[in-house]
DSSP file (Angstrom, degrees, kcal/mol; ACC not computed):
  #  RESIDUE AA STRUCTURE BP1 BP2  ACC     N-H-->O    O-->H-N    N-H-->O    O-->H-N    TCO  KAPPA ALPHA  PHI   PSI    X-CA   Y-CA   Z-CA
    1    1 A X     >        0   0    0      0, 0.0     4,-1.7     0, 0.0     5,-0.0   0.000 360.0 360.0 360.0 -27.0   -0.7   -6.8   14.1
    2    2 A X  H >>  +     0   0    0      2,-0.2     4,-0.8     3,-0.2     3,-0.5   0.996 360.0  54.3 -80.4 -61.1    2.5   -8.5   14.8
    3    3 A X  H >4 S+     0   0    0      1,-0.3     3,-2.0     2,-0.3     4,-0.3   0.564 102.3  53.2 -14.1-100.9    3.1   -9.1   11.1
    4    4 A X  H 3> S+     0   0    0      1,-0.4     4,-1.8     2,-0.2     5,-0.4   0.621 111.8  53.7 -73.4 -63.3    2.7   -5.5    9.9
    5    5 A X  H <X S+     0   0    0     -4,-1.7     4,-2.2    -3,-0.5    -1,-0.4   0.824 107.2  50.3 -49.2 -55.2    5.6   -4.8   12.9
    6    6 A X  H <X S+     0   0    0     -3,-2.0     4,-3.1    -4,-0.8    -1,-0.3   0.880 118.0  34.3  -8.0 -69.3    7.8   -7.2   11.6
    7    7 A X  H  > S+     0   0    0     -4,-0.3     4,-1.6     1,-0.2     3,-0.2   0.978 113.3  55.7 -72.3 -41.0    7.7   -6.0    8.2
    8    8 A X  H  X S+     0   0    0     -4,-1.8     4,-1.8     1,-0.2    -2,-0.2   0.797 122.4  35.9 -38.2 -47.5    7.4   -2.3    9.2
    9    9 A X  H  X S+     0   0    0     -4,-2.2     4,-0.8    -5,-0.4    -1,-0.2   0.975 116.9  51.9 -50.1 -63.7   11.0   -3.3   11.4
   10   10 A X  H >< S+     0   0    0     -4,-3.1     3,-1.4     1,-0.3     4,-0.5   0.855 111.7  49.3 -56.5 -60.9   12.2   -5.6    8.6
   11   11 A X  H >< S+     0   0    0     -4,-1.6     3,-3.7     1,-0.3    -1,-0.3   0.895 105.6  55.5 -29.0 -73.1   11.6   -2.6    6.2
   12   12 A X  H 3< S+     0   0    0     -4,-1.8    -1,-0.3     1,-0.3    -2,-0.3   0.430  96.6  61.9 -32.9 -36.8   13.4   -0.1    8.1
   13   13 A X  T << S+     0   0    0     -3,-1.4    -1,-0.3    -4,-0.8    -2,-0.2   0.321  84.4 119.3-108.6   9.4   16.6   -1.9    8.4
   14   14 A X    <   -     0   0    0     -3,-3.7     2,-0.3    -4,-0.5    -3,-0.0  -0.104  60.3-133.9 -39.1 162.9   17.1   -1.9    4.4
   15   15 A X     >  -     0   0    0      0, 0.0     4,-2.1     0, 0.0    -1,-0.1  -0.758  37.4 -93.0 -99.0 164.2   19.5   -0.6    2.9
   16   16 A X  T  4 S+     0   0    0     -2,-0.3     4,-0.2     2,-0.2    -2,-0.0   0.409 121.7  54.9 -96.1  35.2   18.5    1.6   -0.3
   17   17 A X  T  > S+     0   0    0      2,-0.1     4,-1.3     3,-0.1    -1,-0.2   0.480 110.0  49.8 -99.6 -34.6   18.8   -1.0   -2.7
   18   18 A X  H  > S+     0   0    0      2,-0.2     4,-0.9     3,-0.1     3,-0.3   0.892 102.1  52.2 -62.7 -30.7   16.6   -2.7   -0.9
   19   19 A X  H >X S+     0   0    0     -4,-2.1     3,-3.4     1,-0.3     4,-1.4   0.970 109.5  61.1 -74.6 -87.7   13.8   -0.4   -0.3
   20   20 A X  H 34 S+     0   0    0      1,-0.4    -1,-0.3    -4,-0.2    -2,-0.2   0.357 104.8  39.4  20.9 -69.8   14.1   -0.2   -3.7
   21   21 A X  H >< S+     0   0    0     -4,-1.3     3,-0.8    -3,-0.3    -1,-0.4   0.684 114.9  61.1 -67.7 -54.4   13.4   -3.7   -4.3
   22   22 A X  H <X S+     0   0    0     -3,-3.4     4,-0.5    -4,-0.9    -2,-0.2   0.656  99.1  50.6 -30.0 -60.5   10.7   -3.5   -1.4
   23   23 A X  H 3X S+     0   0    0     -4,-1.4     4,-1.5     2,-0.2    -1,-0.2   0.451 100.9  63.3 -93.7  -5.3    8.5   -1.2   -2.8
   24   24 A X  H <4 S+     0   0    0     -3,-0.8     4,-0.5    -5,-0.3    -2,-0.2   0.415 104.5  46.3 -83.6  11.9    8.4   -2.9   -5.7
   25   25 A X  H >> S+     0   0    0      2,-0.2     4,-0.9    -4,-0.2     3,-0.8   0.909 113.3  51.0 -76.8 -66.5    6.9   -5.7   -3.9
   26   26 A X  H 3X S+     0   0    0     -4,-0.5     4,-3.1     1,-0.4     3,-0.2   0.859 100.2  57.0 -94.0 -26.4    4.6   -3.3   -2.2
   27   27 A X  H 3X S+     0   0    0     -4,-1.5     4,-1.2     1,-0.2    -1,-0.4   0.948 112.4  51.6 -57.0 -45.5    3.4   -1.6   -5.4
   28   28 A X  H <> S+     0   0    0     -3,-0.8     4,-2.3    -4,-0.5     3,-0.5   0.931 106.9  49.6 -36.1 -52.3    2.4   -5.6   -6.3
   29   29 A X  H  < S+     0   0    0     -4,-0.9    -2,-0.2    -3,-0.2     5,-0.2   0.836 108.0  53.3 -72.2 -36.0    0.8   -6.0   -3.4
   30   30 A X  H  < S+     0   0    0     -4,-3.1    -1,-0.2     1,-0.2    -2,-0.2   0.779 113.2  46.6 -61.5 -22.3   -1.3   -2.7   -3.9
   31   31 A X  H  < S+     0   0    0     -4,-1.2    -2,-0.2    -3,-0.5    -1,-0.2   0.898  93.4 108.5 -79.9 -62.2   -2.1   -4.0   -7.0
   32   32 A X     <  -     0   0    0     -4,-2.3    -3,-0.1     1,-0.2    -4,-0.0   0.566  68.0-121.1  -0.3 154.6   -3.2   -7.8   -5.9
   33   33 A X  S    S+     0   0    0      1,-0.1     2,-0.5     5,-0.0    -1,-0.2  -0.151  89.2 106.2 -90.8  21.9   -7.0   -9.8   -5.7
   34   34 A X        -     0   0    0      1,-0.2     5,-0.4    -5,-0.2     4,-0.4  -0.751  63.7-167.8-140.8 109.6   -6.0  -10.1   -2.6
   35   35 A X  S >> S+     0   0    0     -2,-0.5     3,-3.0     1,-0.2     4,-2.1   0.851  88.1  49.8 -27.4 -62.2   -7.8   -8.0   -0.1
   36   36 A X  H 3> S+     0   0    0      1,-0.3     4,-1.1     2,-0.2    -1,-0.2   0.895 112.8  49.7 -67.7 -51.7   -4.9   -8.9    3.2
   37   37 A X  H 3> S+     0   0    0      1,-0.2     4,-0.7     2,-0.2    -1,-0.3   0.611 111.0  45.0 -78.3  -0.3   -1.9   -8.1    1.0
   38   38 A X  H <> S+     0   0    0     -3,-3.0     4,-1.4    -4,-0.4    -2,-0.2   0.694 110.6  54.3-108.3   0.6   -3.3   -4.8   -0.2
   39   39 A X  H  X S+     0   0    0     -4,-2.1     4,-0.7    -5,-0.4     5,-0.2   0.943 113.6  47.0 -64.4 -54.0   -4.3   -3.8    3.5
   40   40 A X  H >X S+     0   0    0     -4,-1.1     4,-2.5     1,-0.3     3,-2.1   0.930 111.5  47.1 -54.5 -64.6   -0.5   -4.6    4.3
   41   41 A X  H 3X S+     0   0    0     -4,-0.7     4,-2.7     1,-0.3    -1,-0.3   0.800 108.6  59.7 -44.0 -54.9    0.8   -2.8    1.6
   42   42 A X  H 3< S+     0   0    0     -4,-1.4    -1,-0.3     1,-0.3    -2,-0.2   0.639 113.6  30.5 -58.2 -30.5   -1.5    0.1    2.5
   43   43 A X  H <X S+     0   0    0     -3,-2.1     4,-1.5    -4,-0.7    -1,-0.3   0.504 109.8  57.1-116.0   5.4   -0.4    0.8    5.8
   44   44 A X  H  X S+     0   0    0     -4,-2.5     4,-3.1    -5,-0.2    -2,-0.2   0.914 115.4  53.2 -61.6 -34.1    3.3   -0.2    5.8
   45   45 A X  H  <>S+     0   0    0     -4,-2.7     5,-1.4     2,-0.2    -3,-0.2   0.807 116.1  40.7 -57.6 -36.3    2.8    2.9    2.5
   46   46 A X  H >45S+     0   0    0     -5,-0.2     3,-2.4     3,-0.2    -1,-0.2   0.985 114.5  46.3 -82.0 -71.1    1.3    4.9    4.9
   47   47 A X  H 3<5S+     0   0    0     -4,-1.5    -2,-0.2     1,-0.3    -3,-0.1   0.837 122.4  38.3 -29.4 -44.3    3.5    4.4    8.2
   48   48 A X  T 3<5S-     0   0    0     -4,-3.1    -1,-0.3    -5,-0.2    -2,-0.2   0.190 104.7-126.1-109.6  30.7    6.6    4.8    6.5
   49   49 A X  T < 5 -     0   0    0     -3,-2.4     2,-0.5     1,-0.2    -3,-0.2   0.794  38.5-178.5  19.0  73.5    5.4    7.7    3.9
   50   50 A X      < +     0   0    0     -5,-1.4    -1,-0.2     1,-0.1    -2,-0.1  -0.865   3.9 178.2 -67.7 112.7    6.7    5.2    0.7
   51   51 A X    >   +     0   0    0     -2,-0.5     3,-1.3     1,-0.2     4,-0.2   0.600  62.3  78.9-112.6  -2.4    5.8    7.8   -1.6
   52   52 A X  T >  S+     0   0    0      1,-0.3     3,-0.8     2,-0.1     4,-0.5   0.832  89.3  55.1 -60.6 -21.5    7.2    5.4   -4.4
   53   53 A X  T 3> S+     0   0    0      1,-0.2     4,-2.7     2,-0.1    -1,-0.3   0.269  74.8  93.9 -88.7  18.5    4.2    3.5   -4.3
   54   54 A X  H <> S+     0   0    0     -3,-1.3     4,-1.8     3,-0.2    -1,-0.2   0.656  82.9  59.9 -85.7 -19.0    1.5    6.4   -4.9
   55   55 A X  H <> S+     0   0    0     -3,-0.8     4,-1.8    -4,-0.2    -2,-0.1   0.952 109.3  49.6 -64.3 -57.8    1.5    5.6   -9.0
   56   56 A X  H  > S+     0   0    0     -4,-0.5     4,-5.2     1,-0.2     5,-0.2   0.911 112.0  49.3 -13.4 -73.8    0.3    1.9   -7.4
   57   57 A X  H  X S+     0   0    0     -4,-2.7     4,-1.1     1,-0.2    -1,-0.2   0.948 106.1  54.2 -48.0 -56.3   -2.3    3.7   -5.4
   58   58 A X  H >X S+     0   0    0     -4,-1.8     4,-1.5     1,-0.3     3,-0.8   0.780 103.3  48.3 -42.1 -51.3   -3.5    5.5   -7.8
   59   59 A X  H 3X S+     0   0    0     -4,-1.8     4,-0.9     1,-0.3    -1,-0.3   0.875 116.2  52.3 -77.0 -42.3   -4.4    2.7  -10.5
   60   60 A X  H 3X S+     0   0    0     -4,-5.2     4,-0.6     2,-0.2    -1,-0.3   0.766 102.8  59.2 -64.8  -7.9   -6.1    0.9   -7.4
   61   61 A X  H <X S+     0   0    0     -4,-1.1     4,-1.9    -3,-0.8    -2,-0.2   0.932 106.2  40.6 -80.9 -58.0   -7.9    3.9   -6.7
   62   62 A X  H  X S+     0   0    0     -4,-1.5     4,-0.8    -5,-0.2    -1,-0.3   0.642 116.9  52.1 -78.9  -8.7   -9.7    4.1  -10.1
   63   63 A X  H  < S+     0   0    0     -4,-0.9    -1,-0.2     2,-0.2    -2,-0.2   0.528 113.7  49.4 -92.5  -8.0  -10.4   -0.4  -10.1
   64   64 A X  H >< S+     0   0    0     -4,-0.6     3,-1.9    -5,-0.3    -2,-0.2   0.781 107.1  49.8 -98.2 -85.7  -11.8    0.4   -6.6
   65   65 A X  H 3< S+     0   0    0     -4,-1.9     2,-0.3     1,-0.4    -2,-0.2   0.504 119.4  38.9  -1.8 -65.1  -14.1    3.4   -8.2
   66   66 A X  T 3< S+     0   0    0     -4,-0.8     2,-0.5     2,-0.1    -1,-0.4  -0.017 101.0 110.9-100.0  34.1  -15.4    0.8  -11.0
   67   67 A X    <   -     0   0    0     -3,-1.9     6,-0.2    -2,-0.3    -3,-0.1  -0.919  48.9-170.6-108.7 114.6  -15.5   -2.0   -8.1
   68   68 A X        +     0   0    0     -2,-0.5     2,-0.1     4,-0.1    -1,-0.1   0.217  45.0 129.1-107.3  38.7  -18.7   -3.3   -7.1
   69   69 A X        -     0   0    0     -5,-0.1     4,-0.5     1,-0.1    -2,-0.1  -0.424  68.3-121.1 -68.7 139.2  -17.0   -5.3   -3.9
   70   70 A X  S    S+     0   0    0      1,-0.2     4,-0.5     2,-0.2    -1,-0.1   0.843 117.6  49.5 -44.9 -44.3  -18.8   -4.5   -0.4
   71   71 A X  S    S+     0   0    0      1,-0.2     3,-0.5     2,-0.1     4,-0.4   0.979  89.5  82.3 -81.1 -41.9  -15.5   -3.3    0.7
   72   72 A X  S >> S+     0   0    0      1,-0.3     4,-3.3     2,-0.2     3,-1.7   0.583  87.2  56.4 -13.0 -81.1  -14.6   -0.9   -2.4
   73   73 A X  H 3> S+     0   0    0     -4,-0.5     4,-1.9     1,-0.3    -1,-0.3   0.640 111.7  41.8 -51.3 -77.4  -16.6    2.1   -1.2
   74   74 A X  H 3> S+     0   0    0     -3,-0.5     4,-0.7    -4,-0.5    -1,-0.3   0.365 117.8  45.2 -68.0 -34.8  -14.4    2.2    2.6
   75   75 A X  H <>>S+     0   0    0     -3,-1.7     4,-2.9    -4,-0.4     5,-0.6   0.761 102.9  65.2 -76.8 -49.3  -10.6    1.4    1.0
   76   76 A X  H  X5S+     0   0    0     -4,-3.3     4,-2.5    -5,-0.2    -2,-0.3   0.971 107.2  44.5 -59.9 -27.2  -11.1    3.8   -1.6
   77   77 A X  H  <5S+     0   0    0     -4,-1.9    -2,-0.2    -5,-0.3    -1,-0.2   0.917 108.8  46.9 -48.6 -44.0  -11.2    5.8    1.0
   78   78 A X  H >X5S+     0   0    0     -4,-0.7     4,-3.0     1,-0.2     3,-2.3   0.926 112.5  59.0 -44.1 -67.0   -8.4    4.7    2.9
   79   79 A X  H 3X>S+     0   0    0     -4,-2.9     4,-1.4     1,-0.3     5,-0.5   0.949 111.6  38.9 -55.4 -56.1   -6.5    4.8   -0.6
   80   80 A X  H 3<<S+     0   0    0     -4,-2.5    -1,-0.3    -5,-0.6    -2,-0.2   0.358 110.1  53.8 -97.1  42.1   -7.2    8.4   -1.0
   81   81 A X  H <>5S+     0   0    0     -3,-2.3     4,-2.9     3,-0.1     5,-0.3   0.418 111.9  51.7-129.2 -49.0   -6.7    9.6    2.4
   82   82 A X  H >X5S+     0   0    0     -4,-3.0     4,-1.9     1,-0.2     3,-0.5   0.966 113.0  41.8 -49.2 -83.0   -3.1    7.6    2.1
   83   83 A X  H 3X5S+     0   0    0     -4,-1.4     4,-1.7     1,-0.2    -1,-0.2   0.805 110.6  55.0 -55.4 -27.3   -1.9    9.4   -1.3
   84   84 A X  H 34<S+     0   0    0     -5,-0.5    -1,-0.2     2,-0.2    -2,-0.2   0.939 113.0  47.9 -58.0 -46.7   -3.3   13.1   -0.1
   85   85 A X  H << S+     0   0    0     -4,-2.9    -2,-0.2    -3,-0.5    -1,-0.2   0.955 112.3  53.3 -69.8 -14.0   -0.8   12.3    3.2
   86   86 A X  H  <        0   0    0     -4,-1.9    -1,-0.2    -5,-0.3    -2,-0.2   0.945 360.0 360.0 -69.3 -43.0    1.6   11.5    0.7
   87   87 A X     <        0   0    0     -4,-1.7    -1,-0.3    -5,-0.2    -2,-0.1   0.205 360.0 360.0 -41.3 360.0    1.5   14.4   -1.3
């Protein structure tokens, strides 16, 4: 939890060449094998309505569809519950 405050803060005090810069991070991270950095990614995207990262989502949306990972079914939700609030 603390983390996710940190960056959420850490975000927030960009400027908008940073965010910039940011979100291409987080659009990496959405993408990643790695579960904990696309969790991050997924709600800092959400909290802070980064609506640059919804191309991201998307393409995770459809590897989680063809995903036979325990967890798939329960983030593609998450994933398309995020891009609808984005929208």
């Amino acid at each position: 939890m603390y983390a996710g405050e940190w960056l959420r803060d850490l975000y927030q005090k960009f400027d908008a060449r940073e965010r910039a810069l940011a979100d291409q991070v987080l659009m990496e991270w959405v993408l990643s094998d790695d579960e904990g950095l696309r969790f991050d990614a997924e709600v800092l995207t959400r909290e802070l309505k980064i609506v640059t990262v919804a191309p991201a989502l998307e393409q995770l949306a459809i590897r989680l569809q063809l995903s036979r990972a325990p967890s798939a079914p329960s983030e593609r939700k998450r994933v398309a519950m995020i891009l609808q609030e984005l929208r």
